[in-house]
N, C-alpha and C positions, 0 to 999 in steps of 0.2 A: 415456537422457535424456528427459525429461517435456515435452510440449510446451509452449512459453512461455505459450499464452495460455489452458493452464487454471492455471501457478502466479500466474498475476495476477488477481483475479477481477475487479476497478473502482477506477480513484480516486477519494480520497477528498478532496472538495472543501467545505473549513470556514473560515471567516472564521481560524481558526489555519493553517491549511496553506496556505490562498494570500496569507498572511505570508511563512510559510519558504521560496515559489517564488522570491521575491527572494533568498534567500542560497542555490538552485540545489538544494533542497531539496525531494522529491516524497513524496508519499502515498497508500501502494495500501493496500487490500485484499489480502490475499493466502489463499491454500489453507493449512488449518492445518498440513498435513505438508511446508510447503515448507520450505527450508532457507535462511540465509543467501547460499552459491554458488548455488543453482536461482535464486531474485529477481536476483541481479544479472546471470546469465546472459538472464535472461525481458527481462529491461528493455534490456539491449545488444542483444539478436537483434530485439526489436520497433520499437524506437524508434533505433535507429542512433548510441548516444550512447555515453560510456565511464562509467562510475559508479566512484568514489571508497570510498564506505561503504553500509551498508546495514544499518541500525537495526531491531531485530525484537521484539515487545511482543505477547502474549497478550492480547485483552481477554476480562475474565467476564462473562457471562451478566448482566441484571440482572433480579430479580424484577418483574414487569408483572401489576396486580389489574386486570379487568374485573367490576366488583360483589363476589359471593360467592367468586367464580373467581378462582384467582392460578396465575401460572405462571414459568417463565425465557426469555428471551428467549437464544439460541445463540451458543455463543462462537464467536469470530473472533481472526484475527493480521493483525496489524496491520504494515508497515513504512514507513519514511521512508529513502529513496534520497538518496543525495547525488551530483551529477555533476561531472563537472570544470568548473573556471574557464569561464565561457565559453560554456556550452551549456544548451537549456533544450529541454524536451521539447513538439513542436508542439499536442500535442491540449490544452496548457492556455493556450497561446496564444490572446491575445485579439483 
């Protein structure tokens, strides 16, 4: 088993996602070899909550030109955690 706090890398905090905190809905970052069960294991052992679902999304790369120069910026995965009725996760409390 992987330790929780390298399948979580940061949340992710966007004018859409601290929408979905009111329907108990969260946004990490995550390691791209994580899996579905590691995320929802990482979030219950760190945060002491029980999670429901757990939504998982590749994002690609997008091309970034500085003048002449162009390049990709690095893919990432993305997830949206859902927790039970009731519970919200303290570090986005305000």
């Amino acid at each position: 088993m992987r330790n929780p706090h390298e399948v979580l890398v940061k949340p992710i905090v966007t004018e859409k996602s601290s929408g979905m905190m009111a329907e108990g809905k969260y946004t990490f970052k995550v390691d791209k070899t994580a899996n579905k069960i590691e995320i929802k294991h990482a979030v219950e052992s760190i945060f002491k909550v029980d999670v429901t679902d757990v939504k998982t999304m590749n994002m690609p790369g997008k091309l970034k030109r500085q003048g002449k120069t162009q390049g990709m910026t690095s893919e990432w995965k993305k997830a949206i955690v859902t927790l039970k009725s009731g519970q919200t996760l303290p570090i986005f409390d305000e």
